[in-house]
The first five atom37 places (N, CA, C, CB, O) and aatype in JSON, in Angstrom:
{
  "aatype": [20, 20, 20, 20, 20, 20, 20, 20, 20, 20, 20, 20, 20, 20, 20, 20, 20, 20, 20, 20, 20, 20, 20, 20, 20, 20, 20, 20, 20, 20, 20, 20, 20, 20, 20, 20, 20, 20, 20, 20, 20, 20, 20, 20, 20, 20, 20, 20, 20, 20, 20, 20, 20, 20, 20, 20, 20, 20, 20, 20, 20, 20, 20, 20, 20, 20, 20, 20, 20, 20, 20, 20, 20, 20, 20, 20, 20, 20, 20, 20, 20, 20, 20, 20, 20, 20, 20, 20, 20, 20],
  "atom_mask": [
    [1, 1, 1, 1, 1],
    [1, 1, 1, 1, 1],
    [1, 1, 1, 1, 1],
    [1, 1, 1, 1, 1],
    [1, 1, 1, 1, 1],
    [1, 1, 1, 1, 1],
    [1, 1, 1, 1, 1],
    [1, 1, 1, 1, 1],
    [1, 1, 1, 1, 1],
    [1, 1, 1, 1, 1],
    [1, 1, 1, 1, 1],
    [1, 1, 1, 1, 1],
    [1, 1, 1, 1, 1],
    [1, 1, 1, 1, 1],
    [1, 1, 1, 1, 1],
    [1, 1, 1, 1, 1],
    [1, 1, 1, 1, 1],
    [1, 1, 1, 1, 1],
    [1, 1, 1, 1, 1],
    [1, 1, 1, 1, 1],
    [1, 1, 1, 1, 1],
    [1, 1, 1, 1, 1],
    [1, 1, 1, 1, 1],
    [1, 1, 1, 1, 1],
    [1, 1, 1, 1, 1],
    [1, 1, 1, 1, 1],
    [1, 1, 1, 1, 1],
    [1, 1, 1, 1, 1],
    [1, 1, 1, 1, 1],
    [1, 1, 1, 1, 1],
    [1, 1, 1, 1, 1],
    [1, 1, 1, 1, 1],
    [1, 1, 1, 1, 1],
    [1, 1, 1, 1, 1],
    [1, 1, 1, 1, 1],
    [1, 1, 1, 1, 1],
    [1, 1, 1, 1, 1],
    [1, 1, 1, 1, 1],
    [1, 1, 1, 1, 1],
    [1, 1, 1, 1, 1],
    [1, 1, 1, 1, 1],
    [1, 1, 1, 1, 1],
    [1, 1, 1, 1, 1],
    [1, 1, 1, 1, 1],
    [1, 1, 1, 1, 1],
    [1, 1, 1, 1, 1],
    [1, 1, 1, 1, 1],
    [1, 1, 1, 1, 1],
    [1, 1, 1, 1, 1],
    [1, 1, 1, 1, 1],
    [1, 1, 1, 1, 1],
    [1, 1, 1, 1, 1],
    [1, 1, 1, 1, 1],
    [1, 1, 1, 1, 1],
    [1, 1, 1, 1, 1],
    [1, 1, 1, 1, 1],
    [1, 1, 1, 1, 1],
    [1, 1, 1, 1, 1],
    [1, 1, 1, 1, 1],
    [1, 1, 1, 1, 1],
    [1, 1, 1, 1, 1],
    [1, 1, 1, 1, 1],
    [1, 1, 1, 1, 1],
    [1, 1, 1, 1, 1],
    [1, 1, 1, 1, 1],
    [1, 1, 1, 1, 1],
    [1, 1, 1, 1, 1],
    [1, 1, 1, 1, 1],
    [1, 1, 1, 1, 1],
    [1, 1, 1, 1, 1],
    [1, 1, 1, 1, 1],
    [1, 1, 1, 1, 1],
    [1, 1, 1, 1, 1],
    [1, 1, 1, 1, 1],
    [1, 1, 1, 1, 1],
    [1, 1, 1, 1, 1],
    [1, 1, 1, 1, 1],
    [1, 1, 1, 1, 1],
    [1, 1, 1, 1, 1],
    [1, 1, 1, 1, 1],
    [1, 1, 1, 1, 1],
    [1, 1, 1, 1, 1],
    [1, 1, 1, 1, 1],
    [1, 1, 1, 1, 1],
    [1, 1, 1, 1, 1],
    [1, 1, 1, 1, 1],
    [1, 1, 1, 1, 1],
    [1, 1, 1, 1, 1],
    [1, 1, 1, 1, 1],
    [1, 1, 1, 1, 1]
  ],
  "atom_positions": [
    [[102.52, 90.83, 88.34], [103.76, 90.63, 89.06], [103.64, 91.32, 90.42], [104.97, 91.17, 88.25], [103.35, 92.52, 90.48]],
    [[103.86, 90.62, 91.48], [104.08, 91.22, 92.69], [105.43, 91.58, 93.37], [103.48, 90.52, 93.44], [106.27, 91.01, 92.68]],
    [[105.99, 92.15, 94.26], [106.93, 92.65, 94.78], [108.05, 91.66, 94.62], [106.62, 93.06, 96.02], [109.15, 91.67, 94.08]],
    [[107.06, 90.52, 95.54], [108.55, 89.35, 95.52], [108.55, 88.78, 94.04], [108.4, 87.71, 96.79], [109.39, 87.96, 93.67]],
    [[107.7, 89.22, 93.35], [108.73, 88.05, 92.03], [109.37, 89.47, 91.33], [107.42, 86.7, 90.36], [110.32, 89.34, 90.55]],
    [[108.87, 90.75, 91.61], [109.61, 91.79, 90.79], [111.44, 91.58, 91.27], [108.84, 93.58, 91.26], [112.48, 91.55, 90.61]],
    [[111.12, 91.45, 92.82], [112.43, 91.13, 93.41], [113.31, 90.36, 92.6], [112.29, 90.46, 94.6], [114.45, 90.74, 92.33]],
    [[112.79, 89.16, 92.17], [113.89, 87.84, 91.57], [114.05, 88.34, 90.97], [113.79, 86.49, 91.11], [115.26, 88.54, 90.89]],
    [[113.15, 89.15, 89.85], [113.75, 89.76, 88.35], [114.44, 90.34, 88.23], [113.26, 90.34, 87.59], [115.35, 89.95, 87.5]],
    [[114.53, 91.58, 88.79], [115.49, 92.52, 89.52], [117.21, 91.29, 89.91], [114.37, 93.2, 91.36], [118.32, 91.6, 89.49]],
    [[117.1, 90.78, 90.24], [118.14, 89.95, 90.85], [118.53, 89.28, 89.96], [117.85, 89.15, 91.89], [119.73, 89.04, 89.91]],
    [[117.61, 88.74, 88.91], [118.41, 87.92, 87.39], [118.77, 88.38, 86.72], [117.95, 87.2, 86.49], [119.71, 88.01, 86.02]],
    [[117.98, 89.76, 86.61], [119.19, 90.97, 85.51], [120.25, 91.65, 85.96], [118.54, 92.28, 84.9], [121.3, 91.53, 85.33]],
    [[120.23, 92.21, 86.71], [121.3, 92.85, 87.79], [122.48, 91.71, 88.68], [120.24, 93.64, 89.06], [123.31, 91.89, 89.57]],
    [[122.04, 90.53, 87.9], [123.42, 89.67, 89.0], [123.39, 90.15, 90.34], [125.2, 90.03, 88.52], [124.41, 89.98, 91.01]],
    [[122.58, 90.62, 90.77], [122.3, 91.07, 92.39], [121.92, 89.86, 93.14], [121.0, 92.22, 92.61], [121.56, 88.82, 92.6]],
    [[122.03, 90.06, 94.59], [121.4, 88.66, 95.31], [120.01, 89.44, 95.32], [122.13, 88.03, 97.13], [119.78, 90.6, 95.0]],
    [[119.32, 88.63, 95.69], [117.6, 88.73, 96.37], [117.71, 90.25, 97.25], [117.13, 87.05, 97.81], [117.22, 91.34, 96.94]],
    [[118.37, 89.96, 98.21], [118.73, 90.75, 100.2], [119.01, 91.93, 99.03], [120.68, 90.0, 101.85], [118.12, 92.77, 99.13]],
    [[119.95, 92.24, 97.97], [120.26, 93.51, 97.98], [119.55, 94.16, 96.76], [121.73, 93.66, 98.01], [119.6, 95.38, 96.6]],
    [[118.7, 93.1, 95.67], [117.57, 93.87, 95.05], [116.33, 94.34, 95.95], [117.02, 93.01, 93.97], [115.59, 95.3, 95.74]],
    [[116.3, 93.41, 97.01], [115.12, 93.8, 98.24], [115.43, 95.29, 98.16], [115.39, 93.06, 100.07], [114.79, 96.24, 97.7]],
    [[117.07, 95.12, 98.99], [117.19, 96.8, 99.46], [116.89, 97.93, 98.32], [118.84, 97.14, 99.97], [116.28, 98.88, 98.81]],
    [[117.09, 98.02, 97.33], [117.45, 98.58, 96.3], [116.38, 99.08, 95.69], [118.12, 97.85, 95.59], [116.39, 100.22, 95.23]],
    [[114.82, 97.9, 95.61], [113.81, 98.17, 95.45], [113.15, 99.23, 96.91], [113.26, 96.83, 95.1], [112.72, 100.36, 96.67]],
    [[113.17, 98.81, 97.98], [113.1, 99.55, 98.72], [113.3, 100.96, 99.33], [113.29, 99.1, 98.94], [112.57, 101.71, 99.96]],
    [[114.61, 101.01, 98.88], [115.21, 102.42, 98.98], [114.57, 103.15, 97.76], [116.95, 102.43, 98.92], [114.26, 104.33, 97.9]],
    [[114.34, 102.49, 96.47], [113.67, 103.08, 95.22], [112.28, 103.88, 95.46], [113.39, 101.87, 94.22], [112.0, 104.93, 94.89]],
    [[111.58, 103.31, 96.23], [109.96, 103.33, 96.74], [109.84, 104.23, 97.66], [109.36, 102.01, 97.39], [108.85, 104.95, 97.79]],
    [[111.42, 104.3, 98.75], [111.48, 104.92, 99.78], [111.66, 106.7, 99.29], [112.66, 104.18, 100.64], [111.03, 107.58, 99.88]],
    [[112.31, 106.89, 98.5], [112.74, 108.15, 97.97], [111.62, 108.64, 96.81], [114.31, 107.96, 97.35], [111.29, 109.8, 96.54]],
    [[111.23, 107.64, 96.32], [110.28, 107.97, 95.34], [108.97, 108.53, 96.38], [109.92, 106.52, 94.27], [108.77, 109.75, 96.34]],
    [[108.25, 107.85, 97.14], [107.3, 108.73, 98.1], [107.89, 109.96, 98.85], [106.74, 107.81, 99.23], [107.07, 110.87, 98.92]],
    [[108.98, 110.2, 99.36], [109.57, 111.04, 100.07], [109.31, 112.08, 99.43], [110.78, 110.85, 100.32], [108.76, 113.08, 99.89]],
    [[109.89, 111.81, 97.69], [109.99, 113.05, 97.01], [108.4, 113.46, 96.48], [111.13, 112.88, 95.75], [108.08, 114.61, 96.21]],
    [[107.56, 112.39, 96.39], [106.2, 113.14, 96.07], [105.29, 113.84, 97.37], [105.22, 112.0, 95.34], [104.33, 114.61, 97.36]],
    [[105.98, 113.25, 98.38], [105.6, 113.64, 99.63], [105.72, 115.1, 100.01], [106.31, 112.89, 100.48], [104.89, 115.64, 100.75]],
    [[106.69, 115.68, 99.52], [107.22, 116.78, 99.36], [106.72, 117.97, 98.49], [108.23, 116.44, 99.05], [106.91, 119.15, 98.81]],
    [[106.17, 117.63, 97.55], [105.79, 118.29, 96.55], [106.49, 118.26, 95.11], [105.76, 119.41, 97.03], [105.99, 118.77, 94.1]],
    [[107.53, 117.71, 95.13], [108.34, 117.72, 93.92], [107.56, 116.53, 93.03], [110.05, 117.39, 94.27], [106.59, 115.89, 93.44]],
    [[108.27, 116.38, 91.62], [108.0, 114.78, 90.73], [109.04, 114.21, 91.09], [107.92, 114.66, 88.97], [109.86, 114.63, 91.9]],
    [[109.06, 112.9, 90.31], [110.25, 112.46, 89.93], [110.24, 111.77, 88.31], [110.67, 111.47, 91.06], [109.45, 110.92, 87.91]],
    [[111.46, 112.49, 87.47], [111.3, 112.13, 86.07], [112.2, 111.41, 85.67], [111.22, 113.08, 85.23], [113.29, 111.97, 85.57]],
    [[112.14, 109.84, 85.26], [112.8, 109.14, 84.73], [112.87, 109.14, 83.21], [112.53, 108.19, 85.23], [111.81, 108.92, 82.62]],
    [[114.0, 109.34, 82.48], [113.58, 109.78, 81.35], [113.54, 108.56, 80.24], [114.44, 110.93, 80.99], [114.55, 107.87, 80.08]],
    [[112.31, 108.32, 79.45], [112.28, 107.2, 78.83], [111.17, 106.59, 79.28], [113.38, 106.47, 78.95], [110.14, 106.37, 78.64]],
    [[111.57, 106.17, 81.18], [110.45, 105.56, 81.91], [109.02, 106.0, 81.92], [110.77, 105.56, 83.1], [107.98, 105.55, 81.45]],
    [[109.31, 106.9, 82.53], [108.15, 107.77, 83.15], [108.25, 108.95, 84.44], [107.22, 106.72, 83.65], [109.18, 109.04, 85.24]],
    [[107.15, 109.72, 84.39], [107.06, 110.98, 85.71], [105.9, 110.17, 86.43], [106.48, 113.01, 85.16], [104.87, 109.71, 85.91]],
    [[106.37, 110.1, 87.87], [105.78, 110.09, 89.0], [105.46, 111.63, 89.39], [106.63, 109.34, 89.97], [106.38, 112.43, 89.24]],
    [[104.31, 112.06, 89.83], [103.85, 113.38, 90.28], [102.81, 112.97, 90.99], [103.5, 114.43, 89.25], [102.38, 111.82, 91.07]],
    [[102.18, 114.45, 91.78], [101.12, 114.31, 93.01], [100.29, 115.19, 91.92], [101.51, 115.01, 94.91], [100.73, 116.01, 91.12]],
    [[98.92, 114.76, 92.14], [97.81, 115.7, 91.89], [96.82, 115.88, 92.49], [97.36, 115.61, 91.01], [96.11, 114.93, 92.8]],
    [[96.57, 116.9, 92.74], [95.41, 117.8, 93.73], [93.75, 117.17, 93.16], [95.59, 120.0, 93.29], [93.27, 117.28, 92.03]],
    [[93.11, 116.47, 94.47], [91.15, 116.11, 93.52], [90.62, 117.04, 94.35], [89.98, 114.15, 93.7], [90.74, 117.01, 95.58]],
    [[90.09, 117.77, 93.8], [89.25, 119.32, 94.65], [87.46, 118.21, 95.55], [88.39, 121.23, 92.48], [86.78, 117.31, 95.07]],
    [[87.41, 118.65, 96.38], [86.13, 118.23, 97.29], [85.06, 118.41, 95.93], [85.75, 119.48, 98.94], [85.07, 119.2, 94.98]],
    [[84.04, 117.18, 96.34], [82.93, 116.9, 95.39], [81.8, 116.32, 95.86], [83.31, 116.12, 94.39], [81.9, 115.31, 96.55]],
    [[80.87, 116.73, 95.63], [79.66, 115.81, 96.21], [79.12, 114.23, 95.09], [78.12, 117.11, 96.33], [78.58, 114.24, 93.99]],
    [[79.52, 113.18, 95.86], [79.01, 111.97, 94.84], [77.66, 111.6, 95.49], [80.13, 110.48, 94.75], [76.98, 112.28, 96.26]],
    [[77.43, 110.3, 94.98], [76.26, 109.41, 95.2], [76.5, 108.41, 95.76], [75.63, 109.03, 94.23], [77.57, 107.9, 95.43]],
    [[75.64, 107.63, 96.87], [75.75, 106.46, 97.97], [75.37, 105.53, 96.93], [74.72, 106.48, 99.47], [74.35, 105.0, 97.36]],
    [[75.63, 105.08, 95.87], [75.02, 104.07, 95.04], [73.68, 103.07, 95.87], [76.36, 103.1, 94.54], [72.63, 102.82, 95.28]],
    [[73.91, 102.66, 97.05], [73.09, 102.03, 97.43], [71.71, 102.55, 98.13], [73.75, 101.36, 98.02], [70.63, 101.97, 98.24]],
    [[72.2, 104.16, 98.68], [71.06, 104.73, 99.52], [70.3, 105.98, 98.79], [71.67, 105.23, 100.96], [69.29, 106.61, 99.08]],
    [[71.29, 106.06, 97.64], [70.95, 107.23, 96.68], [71.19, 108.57, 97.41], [69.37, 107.17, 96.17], [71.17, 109.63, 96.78]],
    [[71.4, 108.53, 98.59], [71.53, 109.92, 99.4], [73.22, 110.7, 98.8], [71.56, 109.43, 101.5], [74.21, 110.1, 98.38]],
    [[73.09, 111.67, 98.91], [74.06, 112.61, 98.3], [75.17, 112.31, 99.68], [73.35, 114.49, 97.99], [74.85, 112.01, 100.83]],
    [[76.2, 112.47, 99.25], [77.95, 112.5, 100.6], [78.67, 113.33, 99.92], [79.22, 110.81, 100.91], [78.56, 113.58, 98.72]],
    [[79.42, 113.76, 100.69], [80.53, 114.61, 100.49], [81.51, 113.75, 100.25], [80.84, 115.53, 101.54], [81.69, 112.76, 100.97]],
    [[82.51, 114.12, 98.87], [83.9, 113.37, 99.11], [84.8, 114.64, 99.11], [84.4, 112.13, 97.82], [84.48, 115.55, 98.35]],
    [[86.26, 114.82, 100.18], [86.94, 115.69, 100.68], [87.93, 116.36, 99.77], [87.43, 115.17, 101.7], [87.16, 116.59, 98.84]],
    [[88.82, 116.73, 99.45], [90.14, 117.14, 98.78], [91.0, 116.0, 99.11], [90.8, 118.59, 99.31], [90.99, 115.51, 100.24]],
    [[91.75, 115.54, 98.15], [92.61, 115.06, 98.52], [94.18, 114.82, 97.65], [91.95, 114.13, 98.88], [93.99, 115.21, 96.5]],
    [[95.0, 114.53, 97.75], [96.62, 114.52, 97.14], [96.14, 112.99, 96.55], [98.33, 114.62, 98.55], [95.57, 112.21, 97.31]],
    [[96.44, 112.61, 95.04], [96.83, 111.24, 94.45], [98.51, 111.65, 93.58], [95.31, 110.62, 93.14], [99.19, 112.6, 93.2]],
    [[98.47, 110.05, 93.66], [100.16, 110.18, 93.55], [99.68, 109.29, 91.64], [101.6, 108.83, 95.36], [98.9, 108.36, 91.42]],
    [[100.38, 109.97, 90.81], [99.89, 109.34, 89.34], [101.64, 109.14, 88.44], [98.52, 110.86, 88.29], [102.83, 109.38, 88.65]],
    [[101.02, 108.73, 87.72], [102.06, 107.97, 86.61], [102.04, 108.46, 85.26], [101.73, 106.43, 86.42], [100.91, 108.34, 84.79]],
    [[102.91, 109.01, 84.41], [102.6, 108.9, 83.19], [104.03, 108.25, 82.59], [102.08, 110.31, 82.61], [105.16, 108.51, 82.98]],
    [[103.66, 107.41, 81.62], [104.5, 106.78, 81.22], [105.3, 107.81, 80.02], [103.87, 105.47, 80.86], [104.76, 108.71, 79.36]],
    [[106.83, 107.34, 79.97], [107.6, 107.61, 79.11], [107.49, 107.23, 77.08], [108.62, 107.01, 79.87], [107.06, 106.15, 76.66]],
    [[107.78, 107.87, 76.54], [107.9, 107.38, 75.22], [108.54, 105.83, 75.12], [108.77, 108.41, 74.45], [107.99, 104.84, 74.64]],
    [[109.6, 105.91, 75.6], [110.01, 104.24, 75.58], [109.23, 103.26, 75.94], [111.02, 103.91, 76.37], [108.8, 102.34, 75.24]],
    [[109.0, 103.56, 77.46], [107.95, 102.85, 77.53], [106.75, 102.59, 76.84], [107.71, 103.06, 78.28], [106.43, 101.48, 76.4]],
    [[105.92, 103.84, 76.73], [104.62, 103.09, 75.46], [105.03, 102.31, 74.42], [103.78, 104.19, 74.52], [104.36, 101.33, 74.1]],
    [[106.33, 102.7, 73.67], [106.52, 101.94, 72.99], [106.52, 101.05, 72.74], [106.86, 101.97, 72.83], [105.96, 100.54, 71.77]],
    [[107.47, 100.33, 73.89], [108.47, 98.8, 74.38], [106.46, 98.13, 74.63], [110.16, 99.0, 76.7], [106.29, 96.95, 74.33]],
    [[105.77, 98.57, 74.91], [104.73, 97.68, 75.2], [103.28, 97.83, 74.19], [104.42, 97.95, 76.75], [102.2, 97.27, 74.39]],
    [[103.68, 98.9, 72.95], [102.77, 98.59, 72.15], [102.72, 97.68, 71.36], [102.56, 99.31, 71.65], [101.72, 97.53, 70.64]]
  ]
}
């Protein structure tokens, strides 16, 4: 599923038009990065926690040149799903 058909769905359950599940999804995405942006999570309960996690600098492999590279530190933004959720989809 991509954005625009998450959109319609959003809009057939919610009796919403399109324009204001757009917004709605948007503003959702908008606050949800803000707040991992920040340092905080965000915990939906049931759903799931959105959180940031720290990948410490590592040296990998050029698969193609075999020569050793550096990969840097960096912030990933991760998911763990809620009990409901695993459920609803086991």
């Amino acid at each position: 599923m991509n954005k625009a058909e998450l959109i319609s769905a959003i809009a057939a359950e919610s009796n919403l038009s399109k324009a204001d599940s757009k917004k709605a999804l948007d503003a959702f995405i908008s606050t949800v990065s803000k707040t991992l942006k920040s340092g905080d999570k965000v915990s939906l309960i049931g759903f799931g926690t959105f959180s940031v996690s720290e990948r410490s600098a590592r040296t990998g492999i050029n698969p193609s040149t075999k020569a050793s590279i550096s990969i840097p530190a960096k912030k990933v933004a991760k998911f763990k799903a809620g009990a409901e959720l695993s459920d609803a989809i086991k």
